[in-house]
C-alpha positions as CSV (number, residue, x, y, z in Angstrom):
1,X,-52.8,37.9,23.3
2,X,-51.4,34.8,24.3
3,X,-52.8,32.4,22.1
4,X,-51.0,33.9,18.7
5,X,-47.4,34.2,20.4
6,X,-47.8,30.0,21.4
7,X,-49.0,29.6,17.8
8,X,-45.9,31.7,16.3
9,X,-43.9,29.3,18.8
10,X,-44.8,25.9,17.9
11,X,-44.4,26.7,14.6
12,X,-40.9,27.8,15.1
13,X,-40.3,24.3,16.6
14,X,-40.1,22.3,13.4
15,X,-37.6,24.7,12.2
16,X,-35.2,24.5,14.5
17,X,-35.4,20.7,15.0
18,X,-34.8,20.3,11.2
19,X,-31.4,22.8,11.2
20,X,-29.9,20.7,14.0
21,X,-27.9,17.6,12.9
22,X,-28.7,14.9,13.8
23,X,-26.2,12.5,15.4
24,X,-26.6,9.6,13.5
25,X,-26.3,11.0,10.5
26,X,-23.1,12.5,10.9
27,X,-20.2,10.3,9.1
28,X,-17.1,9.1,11.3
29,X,-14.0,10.7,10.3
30,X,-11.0,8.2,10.1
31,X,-7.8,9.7,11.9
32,X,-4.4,10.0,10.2
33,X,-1.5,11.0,11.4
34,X,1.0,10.2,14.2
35,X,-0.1,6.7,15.3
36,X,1.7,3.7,17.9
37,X,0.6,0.1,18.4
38,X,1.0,-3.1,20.2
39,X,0.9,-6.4,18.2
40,X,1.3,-10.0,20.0
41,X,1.0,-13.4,17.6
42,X,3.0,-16.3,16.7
43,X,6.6,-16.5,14.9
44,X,8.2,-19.5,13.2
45,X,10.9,-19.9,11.3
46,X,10.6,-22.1,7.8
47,X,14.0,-23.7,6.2
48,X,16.3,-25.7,8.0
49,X,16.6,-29.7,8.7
50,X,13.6,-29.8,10.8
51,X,12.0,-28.0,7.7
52,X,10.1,-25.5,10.5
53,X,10.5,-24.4,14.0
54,X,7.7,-24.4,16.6
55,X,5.6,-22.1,16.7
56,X,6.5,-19.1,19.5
57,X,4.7,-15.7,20.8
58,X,5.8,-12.6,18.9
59,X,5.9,-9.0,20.4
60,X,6.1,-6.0,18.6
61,X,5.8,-2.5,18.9
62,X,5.7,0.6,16.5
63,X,5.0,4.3,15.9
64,X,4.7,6.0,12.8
65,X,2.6,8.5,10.5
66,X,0.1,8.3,8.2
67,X,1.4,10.6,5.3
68,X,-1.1,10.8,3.4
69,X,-4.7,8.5,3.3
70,X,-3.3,5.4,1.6
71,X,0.7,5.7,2.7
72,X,1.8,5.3,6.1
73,X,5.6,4.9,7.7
74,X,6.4,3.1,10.6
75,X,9.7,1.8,13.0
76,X,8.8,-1.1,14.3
77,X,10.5,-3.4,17.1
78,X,10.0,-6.8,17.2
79,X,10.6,-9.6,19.0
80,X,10.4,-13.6,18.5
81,X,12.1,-17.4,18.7
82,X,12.9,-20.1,16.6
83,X,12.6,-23.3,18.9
84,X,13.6,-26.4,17.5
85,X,14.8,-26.4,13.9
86,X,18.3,-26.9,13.2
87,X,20.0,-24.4,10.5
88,X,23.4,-25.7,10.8
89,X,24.2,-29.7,10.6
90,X,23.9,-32.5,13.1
91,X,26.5,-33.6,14.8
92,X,28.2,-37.4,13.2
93,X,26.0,-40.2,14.3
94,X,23.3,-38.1,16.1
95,X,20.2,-36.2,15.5
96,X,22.1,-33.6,17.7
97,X,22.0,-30.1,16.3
98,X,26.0,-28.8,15.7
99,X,25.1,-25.3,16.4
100,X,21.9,-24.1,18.5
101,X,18.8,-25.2,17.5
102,X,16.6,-22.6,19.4
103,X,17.2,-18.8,19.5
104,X,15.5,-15.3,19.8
105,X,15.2,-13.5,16.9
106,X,15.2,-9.4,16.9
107,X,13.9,-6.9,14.5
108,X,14.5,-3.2,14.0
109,X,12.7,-2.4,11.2
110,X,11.4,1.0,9.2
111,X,7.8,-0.5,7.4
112,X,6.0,0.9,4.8
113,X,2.3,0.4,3.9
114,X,-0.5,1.4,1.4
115,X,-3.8,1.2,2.4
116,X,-6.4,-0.1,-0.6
117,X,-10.2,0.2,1.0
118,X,-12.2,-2.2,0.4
119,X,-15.0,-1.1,2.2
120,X,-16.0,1.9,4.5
121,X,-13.6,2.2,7.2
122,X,-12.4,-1.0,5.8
123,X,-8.7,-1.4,4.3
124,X,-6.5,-3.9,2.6
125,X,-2.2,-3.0,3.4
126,X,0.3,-4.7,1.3
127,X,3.6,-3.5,3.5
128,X,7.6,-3.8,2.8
129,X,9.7,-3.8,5.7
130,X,14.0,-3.6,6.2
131,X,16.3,-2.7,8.8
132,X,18.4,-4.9,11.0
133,X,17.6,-8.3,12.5
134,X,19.7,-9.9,16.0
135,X,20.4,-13.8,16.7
136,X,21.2,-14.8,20.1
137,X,22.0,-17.9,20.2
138,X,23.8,-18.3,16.9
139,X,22.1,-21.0,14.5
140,X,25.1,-20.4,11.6
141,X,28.8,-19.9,11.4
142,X,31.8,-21.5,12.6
143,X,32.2,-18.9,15.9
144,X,31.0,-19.2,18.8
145,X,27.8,-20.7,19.4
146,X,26.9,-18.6,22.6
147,X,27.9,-14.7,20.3
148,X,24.8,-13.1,19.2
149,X,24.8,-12.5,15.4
150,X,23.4,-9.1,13.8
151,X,22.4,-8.7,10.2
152,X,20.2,-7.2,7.8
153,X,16.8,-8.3,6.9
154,X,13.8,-7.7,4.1
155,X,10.7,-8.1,3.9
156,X,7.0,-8.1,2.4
157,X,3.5,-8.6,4.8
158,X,-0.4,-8.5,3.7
159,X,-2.9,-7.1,6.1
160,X,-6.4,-5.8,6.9
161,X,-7.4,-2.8,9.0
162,X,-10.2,-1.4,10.3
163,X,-11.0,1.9,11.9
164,X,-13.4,1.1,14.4
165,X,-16.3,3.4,15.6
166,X,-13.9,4.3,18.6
167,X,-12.4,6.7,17.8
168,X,-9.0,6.7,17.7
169,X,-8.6,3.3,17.5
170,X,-8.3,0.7,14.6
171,X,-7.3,-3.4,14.4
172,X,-6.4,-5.1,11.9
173,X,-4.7,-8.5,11.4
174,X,-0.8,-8.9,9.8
175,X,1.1,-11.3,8.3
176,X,4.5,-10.5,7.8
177,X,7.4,-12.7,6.0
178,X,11.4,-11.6,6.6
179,X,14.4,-12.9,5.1
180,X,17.5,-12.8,7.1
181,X,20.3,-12.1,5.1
182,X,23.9,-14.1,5.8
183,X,22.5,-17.1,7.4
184,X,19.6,-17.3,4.8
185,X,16.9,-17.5,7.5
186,X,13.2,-17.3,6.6
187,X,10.8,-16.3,9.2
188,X,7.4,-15.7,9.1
189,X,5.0,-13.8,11.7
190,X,1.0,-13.8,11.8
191,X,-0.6,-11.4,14.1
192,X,-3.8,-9.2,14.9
193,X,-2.9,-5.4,15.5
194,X,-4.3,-2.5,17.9
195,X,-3.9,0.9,16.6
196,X,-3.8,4.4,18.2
197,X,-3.7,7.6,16.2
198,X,-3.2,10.9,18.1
């Protein structure tokens, strides 16, 4: 009696070991949607009569949303300094910069990118960014030095991302190039990126 009912049994056993998926087969799913991220790199600015500034860490932070696969949106804050290259003239006589030489540089800007894959999980971004841009010290002008100046800015960046086997989480690597507009500043930023979509 017992012998056919184990037989029926271990029979059944193939079955259900085939009809259950298995767990490496099972393809990871790249998140889109509402994401944020913390960047930190270097910023320099390029221009100037000391032809480039020193190179100085760069903070920035974002959110935005992936609207579809390949577009995403994005506000982005970030934060930098041009040390040591003069945008304004030297003083008669001197090597003395007339205005200052070294000042933070502010961004507020709204980014856009489109993601081209290159590889599974494995993206190229082209991105365009604008918004509004903050000087304090002022490099440019004829006011004064110590008033922080605000203008517009533009720009264009080339990345990489990955979305890691973590989920939620990709990196990448970023470099972005603004132009500020009024005192005709360059400035260009290079940094890795950590990614969190929700």
């Amino acid at each position: 009696m017992k012998t056919p009912l184990l037989t029926a049994v271990l029979a059944l056993l193939p079955t259900a070991a085939l009809s259950a998926t298995a767990p490496e087969g099972v393809p990871l799913e790249v998140r889109r949607g509402f994401f944020t991220e913390a960047d930190i790199g270097v910023f320099f600015t390029v221009g100037g009569l000391n032809r480039y500034s020193n190179a100085q860490t760069y903070l920035q932070l974002g959110v935005g949303y992936d609207i579809s696969d390949r577009v995403s949106l994005g506000l982005h804050f970030g934060l930098g300094a041009s040390a040591a290259n003069c945008f304004a003239s030297y003083l008669p006589g001197t090597n003395v910069c007339a205005r200052s030489d070294n000042f933070s540089v502010v961004f507020a800007d709204v980014t856009a990118g489109y993601l081209v894959p290159l590889a599974t999980r494995f993206y190229l971004v082209p991105k365009l960014a604008a918004g509004m841009s903050r000087l304090d010290l002022s490099p440019t002008g004829s006011g004064d030095p110590a008033e922080p100046q605000t203008m517009p800015n533009a720009g264009v960046g080339i990345g990489v991302e990955y979305a890691t086997p973590l989920d939620h989480f990709s990196v990448g690597a970023d470099v972005m190039a603004r132009y500020l507009i009024g005192p005709n500043i360059p400035t260009f930023a290079v940094f890795p990126r950590v990614k969190y979509t929700f």
